[in-house]
N, C-alpha and C positions, 0 to 999 in steps of 0.2 A: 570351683567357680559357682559362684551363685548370680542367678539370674533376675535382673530389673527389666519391665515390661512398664513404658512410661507410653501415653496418647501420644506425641505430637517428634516427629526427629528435632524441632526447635531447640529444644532443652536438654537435648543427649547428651552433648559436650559438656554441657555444665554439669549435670547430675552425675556422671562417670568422674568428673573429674571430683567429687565430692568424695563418691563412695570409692574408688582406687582402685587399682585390677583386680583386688577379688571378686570384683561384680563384671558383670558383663551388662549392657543399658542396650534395652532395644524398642523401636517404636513398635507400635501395633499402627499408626498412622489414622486414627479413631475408631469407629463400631467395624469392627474385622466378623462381625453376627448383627443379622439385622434382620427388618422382614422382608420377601423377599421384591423384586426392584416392579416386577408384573405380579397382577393378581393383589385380592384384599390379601391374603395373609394372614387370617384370624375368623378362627370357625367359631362363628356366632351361634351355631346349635350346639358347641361344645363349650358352654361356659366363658367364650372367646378366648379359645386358648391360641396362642400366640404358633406362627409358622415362622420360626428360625432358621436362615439358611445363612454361611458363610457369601458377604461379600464378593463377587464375581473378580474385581480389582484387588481383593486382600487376598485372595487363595496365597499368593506368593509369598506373602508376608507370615502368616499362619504357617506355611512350610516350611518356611527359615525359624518359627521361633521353635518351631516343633525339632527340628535337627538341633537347635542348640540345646537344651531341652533336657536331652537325654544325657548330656552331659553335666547337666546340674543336679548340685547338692539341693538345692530349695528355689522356688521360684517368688516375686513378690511383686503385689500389682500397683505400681504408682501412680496410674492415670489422675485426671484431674481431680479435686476433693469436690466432686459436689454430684447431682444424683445422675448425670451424661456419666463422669468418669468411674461412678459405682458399678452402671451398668455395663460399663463398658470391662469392668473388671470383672465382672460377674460370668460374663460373656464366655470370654476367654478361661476363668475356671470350668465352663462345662467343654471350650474347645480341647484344652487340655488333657481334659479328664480330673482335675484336682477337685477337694471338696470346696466348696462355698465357705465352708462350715470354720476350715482351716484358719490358723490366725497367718494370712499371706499378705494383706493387703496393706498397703501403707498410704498415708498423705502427711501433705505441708502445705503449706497456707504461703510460701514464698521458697524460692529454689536459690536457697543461702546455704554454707557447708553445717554451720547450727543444725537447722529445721530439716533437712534430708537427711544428716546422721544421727539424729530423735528420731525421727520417720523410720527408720530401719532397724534403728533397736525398741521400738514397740509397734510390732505389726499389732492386727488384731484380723476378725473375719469380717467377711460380706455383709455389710448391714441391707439386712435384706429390707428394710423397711424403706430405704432410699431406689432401690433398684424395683419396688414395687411402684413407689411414684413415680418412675420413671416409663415403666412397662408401661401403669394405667395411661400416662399422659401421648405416649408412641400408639396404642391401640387406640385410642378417643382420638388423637388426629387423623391416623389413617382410615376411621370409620368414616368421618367427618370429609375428609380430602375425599377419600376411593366413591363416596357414594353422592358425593352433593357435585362432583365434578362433571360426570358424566350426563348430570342432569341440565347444567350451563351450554353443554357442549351441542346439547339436543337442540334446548328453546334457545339459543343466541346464535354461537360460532362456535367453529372449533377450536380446541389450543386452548380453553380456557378451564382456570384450577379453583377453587374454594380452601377456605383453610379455617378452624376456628379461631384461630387468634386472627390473622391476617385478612379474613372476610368483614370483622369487625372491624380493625383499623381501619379496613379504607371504609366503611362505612361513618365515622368521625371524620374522615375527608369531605366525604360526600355529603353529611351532614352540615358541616359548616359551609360549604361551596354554596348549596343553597340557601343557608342563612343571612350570606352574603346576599345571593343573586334576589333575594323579595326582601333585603332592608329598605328602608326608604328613611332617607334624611331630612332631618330634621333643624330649622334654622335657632341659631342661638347665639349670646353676644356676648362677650370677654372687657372688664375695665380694667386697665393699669393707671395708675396716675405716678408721676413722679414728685415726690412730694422735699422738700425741705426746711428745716427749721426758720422760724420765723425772725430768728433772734441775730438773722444775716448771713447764718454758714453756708459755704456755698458746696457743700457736701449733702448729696442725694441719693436715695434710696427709693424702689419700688413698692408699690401697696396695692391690692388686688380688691375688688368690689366680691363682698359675701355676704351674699343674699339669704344665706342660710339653708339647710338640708333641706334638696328634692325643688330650690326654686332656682330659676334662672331669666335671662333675659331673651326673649325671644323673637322681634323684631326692633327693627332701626328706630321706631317710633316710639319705642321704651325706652332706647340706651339715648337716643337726644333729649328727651325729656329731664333723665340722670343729671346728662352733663349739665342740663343749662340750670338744673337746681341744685348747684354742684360749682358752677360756673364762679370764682371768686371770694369763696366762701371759705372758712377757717376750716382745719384739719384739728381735731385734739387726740392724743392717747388718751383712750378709757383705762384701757388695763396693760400692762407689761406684768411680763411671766420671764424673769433670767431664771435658769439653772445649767448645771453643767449634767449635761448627756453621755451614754456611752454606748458606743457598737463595736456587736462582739461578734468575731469572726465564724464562717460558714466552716460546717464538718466538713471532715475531708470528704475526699470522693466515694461513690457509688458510682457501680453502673453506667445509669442514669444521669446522675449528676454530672459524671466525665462526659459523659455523648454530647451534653446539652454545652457545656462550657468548652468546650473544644470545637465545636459550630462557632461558637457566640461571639466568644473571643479568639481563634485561631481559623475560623472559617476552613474546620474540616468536618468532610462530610462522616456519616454513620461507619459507613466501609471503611473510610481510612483511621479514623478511628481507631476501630474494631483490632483491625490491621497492626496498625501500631504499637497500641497496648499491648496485643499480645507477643510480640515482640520484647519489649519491655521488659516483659515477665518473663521469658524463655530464656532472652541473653540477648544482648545486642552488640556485633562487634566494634569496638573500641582499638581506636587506633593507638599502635605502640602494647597493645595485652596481646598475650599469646594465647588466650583464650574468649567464651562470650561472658560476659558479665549481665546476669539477671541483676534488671534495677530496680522494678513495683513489686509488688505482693500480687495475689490472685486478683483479675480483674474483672470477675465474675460476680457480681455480690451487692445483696442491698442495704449492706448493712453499714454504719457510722460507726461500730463500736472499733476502739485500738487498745490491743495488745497494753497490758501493764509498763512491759518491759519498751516496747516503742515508745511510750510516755514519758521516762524515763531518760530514755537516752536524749529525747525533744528536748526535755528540759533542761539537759545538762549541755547540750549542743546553744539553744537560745541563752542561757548564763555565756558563755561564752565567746558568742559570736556578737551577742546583741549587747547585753548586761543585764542587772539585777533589774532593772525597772521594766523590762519586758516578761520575767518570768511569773509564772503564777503558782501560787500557793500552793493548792487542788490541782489534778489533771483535769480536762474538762474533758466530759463527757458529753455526746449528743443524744436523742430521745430520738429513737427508730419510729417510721411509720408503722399502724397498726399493724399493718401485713407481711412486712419484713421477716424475711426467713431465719436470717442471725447467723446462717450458717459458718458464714466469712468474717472475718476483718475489713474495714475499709482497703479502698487503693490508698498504700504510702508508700515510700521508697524505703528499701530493703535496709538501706544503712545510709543513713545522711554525711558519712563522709563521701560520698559520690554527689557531689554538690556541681547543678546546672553548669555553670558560669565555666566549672574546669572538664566539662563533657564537651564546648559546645562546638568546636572546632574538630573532635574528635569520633564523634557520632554522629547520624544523617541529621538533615535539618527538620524536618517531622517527630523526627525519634527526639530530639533535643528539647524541639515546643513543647511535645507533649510532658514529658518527662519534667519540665518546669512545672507546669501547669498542674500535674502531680505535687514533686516537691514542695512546691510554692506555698500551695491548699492545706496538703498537711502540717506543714512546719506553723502557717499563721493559725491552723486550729487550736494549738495548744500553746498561743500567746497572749499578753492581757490586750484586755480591750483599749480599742479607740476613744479616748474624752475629748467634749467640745464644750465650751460654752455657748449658749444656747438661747437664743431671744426669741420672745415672739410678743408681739406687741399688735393690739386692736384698737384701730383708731374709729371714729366718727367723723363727719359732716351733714349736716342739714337733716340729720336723722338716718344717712342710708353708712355702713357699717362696710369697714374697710380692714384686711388682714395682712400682717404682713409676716416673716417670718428667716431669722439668718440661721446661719453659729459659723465659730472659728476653732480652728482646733487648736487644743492642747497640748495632747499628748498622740502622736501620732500610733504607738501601738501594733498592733498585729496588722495594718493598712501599709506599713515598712516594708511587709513583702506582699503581701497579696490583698486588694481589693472587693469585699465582693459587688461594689456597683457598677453597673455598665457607665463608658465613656459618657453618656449623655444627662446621668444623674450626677456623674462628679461633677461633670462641668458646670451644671446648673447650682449643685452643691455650695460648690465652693466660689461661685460667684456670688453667692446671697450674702454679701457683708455691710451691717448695719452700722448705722452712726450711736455713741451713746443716748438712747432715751428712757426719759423718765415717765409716769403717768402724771396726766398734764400736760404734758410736753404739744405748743402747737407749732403746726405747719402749713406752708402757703404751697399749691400746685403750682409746677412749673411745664407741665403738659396733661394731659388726657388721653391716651389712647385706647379708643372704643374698638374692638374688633370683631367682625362676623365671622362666625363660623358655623359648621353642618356637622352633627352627630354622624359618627365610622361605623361601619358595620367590625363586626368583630377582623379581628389579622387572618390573613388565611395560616396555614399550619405549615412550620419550615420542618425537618428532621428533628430539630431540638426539641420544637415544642410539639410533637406529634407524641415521641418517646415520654414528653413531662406528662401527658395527658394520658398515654397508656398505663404510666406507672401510677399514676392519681387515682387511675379509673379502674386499676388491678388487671389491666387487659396484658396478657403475660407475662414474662418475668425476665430477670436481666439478660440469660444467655436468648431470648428470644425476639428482643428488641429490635437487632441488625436484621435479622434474616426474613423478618416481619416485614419490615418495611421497604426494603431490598426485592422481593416479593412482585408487592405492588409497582415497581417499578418494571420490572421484566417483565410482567404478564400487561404492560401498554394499560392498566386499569390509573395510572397519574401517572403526571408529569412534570417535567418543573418550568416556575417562572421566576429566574433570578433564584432566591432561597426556597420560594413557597411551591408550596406542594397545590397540585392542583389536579383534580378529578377529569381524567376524559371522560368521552361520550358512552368510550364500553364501560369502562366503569360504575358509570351513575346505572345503566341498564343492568347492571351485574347485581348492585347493592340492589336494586328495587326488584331483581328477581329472589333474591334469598328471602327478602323479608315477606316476600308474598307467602313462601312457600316454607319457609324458615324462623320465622320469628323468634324462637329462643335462639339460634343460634347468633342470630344478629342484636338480639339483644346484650344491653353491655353488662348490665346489672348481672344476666344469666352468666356471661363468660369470667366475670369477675368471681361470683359464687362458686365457679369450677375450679377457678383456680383454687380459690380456699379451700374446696374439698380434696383437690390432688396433696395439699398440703398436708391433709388430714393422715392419707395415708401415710407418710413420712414422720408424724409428729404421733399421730393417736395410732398407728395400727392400723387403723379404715383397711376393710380387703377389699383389694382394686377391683379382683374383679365382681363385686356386688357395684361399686363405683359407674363400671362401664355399662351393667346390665340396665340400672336404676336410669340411665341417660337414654341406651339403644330401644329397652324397650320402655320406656315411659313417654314416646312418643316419637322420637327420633324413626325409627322404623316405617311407622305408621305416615308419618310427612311424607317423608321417602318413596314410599309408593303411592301415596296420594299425585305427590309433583310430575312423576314418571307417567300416571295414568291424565293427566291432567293435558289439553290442548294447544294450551298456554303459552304463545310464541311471543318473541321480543328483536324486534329489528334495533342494530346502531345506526341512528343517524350518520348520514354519510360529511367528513370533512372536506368541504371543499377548497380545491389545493388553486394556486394561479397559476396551475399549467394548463395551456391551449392544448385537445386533442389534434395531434397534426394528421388525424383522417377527416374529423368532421366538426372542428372547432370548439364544441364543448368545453364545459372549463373540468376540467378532471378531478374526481375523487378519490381521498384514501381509504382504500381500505384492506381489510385484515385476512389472509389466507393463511395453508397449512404453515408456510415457512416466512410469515412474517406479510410487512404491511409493501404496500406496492401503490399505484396509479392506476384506475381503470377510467374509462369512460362513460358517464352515467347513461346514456344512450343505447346500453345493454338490453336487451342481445342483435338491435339495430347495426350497434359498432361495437365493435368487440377489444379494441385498441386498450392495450394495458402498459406500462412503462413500468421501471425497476422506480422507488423513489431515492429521489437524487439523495436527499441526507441521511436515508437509510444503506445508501451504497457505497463501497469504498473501490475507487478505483486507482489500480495498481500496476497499472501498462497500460503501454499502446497493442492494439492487435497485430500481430505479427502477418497477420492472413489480409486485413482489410484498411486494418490504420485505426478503425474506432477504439475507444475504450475496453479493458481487461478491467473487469470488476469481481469483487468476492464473489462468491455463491456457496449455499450449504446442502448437500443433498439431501433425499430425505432421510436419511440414518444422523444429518448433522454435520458430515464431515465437509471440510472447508474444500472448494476449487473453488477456479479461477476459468472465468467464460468469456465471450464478446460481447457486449452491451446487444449488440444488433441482430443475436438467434433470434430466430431461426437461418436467417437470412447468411449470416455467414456461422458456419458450426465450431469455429475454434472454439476448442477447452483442454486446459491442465490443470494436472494435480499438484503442477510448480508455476511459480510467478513467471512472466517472460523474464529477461533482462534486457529488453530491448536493444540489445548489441549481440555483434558479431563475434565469433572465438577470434582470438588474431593468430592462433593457430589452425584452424580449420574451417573457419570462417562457415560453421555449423550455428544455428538459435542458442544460444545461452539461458540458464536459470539461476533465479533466485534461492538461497536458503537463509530465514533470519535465525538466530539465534538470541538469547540474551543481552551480549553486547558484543556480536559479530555478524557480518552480513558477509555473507559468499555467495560469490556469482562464480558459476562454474559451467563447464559445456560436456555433456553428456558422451558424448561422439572421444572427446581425446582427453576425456579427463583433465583438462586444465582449469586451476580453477583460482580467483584471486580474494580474497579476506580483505575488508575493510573495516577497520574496529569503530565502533561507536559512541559515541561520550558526548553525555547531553542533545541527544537528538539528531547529531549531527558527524560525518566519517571523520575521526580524528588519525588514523592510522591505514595506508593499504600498502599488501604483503601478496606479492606473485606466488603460488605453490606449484608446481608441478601436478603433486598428486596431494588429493584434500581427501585424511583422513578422519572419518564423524567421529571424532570421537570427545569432542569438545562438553557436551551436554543435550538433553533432549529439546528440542525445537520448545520455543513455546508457539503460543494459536499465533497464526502468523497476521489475525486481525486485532490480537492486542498490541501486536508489535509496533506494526503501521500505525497503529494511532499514536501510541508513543512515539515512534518517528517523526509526526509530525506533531508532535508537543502537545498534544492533547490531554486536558488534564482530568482527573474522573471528578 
């Protein structure tokens, strides 16, 4: 038996099913060695040599692979190809005791039986060069988090984190927030006229007033002026420009590019995303297969380039499917941004006989969108372009200079399947359709429409375009994107409104304490520069650890205890909420404690009245003791019960939900247990207990048992559950 050690149990059925029983496939379930969860971890008088200790949650896992272990001919480390699944492979050779050195380690670039049976007949060793950019980039955050954290938690609140990548992002939050908040608008005016042939045709078209680069109109006593010298006056074409145009379809997917167009166009958030791709890529069960079938390629990656052979098959799939006047010559190739790792292939689908249209009934509906939105992208990258014919035509009157501007299409092209314009430039698009004109050509107005308007401060930043600007701006890199941003969410520093991202008050306090104290770090230029130098060690050799010294001590250190010795306090303004204090009427503020945001009364320490807040609370019963409300609570280790709204006053609490009902054999308090998709209410005292199955939010199934034995699955957090129960969507 020889032994596979792959990151993730997702992918295990596939891959075992690839490689056949002489293999045994087992997860490591990610970094099974890491630093450790307390304490820096990395002795900065020694070189910053790194403190490795096995995972407290993997011990288990590391024991089972070590008993299997002993019974293998050879061991081989499949985790993911890129420098997380290096290290993670690296990891586990020193758990083991194996050399580094060894040629054990494999990858693939898509979990198809091809690419995994190449993967195994050419191992090779630990490129140490990926597991060093990896180490430097794990010891420069946890410098970074361990030492700038403690420093937030002094001069603001407590419970508060720093991060190098994620201090910057929200600092681009926080930055445009303001940008926003001190623009000041500016008055300007818009002409359309509706113009048509003078020679009676009762066919019209639009024509715009162009004033020329950097000028405009900017009150009503300009644009009246226009009209009235303007007012009955002849139209002529000066110039007309026909040609036919073409537009050529976007590279497939990156990363990035998936985050942003899966927002844009399928209105999913980063996390689901994230979620789903990976998926994708692991295997996704497919109704009627006795197995999972992996659909993407790795979904990790900033790079546009594809595979020879996936161009290849593109092509002969488009001959095919579409015909010969879709196909092109050349494969087309796209031109990576300067910073691009290359490590990867783009996202495409594993094998384009797994075509959308025959999945969609048989995979989830997430799993389906996205997986179009995949195929879609790649299939139209390597098809010919879009042709239009193409007008544009500048007229005159009375001397003031009028534009106008159509096309019709052609040749529809690689737009057959996939679009790259948003809903609101087709539509505008393809409404610009002109009448035949020549130069010469005159025309009579048949209206004037003058319009005011005010200069926008810039958009505030949705998930999409937060990622398009970290990827722009070099502020981390693809696998960092989600958890970055995700981040700033949990630590209450933004919020949302509708799509956009929007800075709270801790927030803006947090950014403007690093940069006091911090300035490289918050700077973008600096984190972008780091990034290219972690690169360096991967690409040039660079040894990391001169990387991390060159940062710790060239100044970092020295901040460090500056900040620490520094006086330097920073209050958050308090949110004031529209709940009345029912002691002394105050209008009550939010604010931020050890375990989260609550009600207090500003009148502190006059009145001391605190309240749970309502939309931070999930309440989950009646009190059994007094009748008020059974709400979540976390203690301070984190773990979830369940209390009275109205402690101290009345002291019920469990570590199970009530069930608000009676045993109807014992007529003892009943509990709740959720499960995935079963909810048992059961009674402690006579063990009776009844299952109700769940389907779409809602009890599709209940089933009396006598004796309920657990063996169904591990509970999930029983506050993710409840939200799902009641449809809540993330």
């Amino acid at each position: 038996m020889k032994l596979v050690l792959i990151e993730g149990p997702g992918k295990k059925d596939s891959v075992q099913h690839y490689l056949g029983d002489e293999y045994k496939v087992m997860p490591t379930f990610g970094h099974c060695r890491d630093l450790p969860q307390k304490g820096l971890g990395v002795d900065v008088e020694n070189n910053f040599k790194p403190e490795y200790v096995v995972v407290p949650d993997h011990k288990k896992y590391v024991d089972n692979i070590k008993r299997e272990m002993k019974n293998a001919e050879a061991v081989y480390f499949a985790s993911d190809p890129d420098r997380e699944g290096e290290a993670i492979a690296w990891h586990m050779c020193h758990l083991l005791d194996i050399a580094p050195e060894k040629a054990n380690r494999i990858t693939y670039n898509e979990i198809s039986e091809e690419a995994v049976n190449y993967a195994i007949q050419n191992p090779r060793p630990i490129d140490n060069k990926l597991v060093d950019a990896q180490q430097a980039r794990r010891v420069l955050d946890r410098l970074v988090g361990y030492k700038i954290s403690p420093i937030l938690c002094k001069k603001i609140q407590s419970n508060l984190s720093a991060g190098r990548v994620q201090s910057v992002t929200l600092r681009l939050v926080v930055d445009r927030e303001r940008e926003i908040e001190n623009f000041k608008p500016e008055e300007y005016w818009t002409l359309q006229v509706i113009l048509s042939k003078t020679d009676g045709s009762t066919e019209t078209f639009k024509a715009t007033l162009n004033l020329g680069k950097d000028k405009t109109v900017k009150s009503k006593e300009e644009m009246d002026k226009i009209c009235s010298e303007i007012l009955g006056q002849e139209f002529i074409a000066t110039n007309v420009k026909k040609s036919v145009t073409k537009s050529s379809p976007s590279a497939p997917f990156t990363t990035s590019t998936m985050q942003q167009d899966a927002l844009n166009k399928l209105g999913m958030s980063l996390k689901t995303t994230s979620k789903v791709a990976q998926t994708l890529y692991e295997g996704v069960e497919i109704a009627g297969q006795n197995k999972k079938q992996p659909l993407v390629t790795y979904i990790r990656t900033d790079s546009t380039r594809v595979a020879p052979e996936a161009q290849a098959k593109a092509k002969a799939f488009i001959k095919d499917n579409y015909g010969d006047k879709y196909v092109i010559e050349k494969p087309r190739n796209f031109k990576n941004k300067k910073d691009a790792q290359d490590a990867h292939e783009a996202i495409r689908p594993i094998s384009l006989k797994w075509k959308p249209a025959d999945l969609k009934d048989k995979i989830s509906k997430d799993e389906y969108r996205l997986y179009k939105l995949i195929y879609d992208r790649f299939l139209a990258s390597q098809m010919a372009d879009a042709t239009y014919n193409s007008l544009s035509v500048d007229i005159e009157c009375n001397g003031y200079k009028f534009k106008t501007t159509g096309r019709s299409l052609i040749f529809d092209g690689y737009t057959a399947i996939y679009n790259n314009q948003s809903q609101d430039e087709e539509s505008e698009e393809t409404s610009s359709r002109l009448p035949n004109i020549e130069k010469g050509d005159k025309f009579v107005s048949k209206e004037t429409k003058p319009e005011q308007k005010w200069t926008k401060p810039p958009a505030r930043y949705t998930e999409a375009s937060l990622v398009k600007a970290m990827e722009e701006k070099g502020i981390g890199r693809p696998s960092t994107y989600t958890q970055s941003v995700s981040t700033l969410f949990t630590r209450k520093y933004v919020d949302r409104e509708g799509k956009s991202i929007i800075p709270t008050e801790l927030g803006k306090v947090v950014v403007d304490m690093l940069i006091k104290f911090f300035p490289d770090i918050m700077n973008i230029k600096f984190t972008a520069e780091m990034e290219e130098t972690l690169d360096d060690i991967e690409y040039e050799g660079k040894e990391w650890t001169t990387v991390i010294s060159e940062f710790y001590n060239g100044g970092f250190e020295t901040a460090v205890k500056q900040a620490m010795t520094d006086g330097t306090k920073a209050k958050v303004p308090d949110e004031v909420s529209d709940v009345d204090c029912d002691k002394c009427g105050a209008k009550m503020v939010i604010r931020t404690g050890r375990f989260g945001r609550f009600l207090a009364c500003p009148n502190y320490p006059t009145c001391k009245n605190t309240k749970p807040l309502e939309e931070e609370r999930k309440v989950v019963a009646v009190c059994p003791t007094c009748g008020k409300n059974v709400i979540a609570k976390k203690s301070k280790k984190g773990k979830v019960f369940y209390g009275c709204e109205a402690w101290p006053e009345c002291s019920f609490v469990s570590w199970d939900i009530p069930a608000n009902e009676k045993c109807p054999n014992c007529e003892d308090d009943m509990i709740v247990k959720l499960y995935k998709n079963l909810k048992v209410i059961s009674c402690k005292k006579c063990n009776y207990n009844r299952r109700e199955k769940i389907e779409n939010g809602s009890v599709a199934e209940t089933e009396d048992a006598p004796v309920f034995e657990d063996n169904t699955s591990a509970p999930e957090n029983a506050i993710d559950i409840l939200n799902r129960l009641d449809g809540a969507n993330e």
